[in-house]
N, C-alpha and C positions, 0 to 999 in steps of 0.2 A: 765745696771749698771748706777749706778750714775753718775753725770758729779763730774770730780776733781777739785776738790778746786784751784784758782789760787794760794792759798800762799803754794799748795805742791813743788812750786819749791825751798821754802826758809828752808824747812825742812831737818835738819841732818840725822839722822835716822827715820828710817821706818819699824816695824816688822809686819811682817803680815804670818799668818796661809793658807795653802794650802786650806782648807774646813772652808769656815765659813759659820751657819747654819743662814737663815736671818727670818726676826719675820716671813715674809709671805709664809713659807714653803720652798721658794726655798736655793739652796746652791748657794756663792759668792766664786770665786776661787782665791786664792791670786798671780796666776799667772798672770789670767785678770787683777786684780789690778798695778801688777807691768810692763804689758806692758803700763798700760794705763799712768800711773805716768813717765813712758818715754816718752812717747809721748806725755804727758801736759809738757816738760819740765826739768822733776827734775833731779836732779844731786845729790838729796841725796843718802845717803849708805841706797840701800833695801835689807832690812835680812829676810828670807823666817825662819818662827820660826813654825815648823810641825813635825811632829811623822813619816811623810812619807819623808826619808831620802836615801835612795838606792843612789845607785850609779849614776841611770838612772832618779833617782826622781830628783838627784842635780844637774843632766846635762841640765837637763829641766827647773828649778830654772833658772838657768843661761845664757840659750839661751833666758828667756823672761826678763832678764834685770836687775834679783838679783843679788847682791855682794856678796851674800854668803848663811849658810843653820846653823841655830844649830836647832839640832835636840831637841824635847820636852824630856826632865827628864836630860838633861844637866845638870852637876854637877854643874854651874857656868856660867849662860845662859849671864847676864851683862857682867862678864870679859870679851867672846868671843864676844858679841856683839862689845865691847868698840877695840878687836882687829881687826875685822872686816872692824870696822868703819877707823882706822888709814890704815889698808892695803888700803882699797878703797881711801882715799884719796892719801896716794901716787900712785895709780894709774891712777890717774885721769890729763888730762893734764892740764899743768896750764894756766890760759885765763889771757893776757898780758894789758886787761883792765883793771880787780882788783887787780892785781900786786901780 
């Protein structure tokens, strides 16, 4: 996988697909993705945006460091994104150096 970007720590949102197909045949997991975006750092809200939504699919989402899952054909994939985004932040604790 590719190395992350330093500025992924300054990033809000982050939506990323379970299966993404890459030009060179292989498949990129947006799980790998979002352990790896913890571990460079980020603290943005990662929203797992997939067709593969199970119960078990979102429990998995979640153990590797997503905020959450809208499933693909969402009536309203933004709004949840945007509520997502507000959950994860009040969840988040507050760091007493940025005030």
């Amino acid at each position: 996988m590719a190395l992350i970007p330093s500025r992924a720590k300054v990033w809000d949102i982050v939506l990323v697909d379970q299966h993404m197909d890459l030009k060179d045949g292989d498949t990129a997991y947006g799980t790998d993705i979002v352990s790896a975006l913890r571990v460079a750092g980020a603290e943005g809200c990662l929203i797992m945006h997939t067709g593969n939504n199970t119960a078990e699919d979102i429990a998995g989402y979640l153990s590797h460091g997503a905020d959450g899952v809208i499933g693909k054909g969402h009536p309203a994939p933004f709004k949840e994104a945007l509520a997502l985004y507000r959950k994860a932040l009040c969840q988040r604790p507050t760091n007493p150096e940025n005030g």
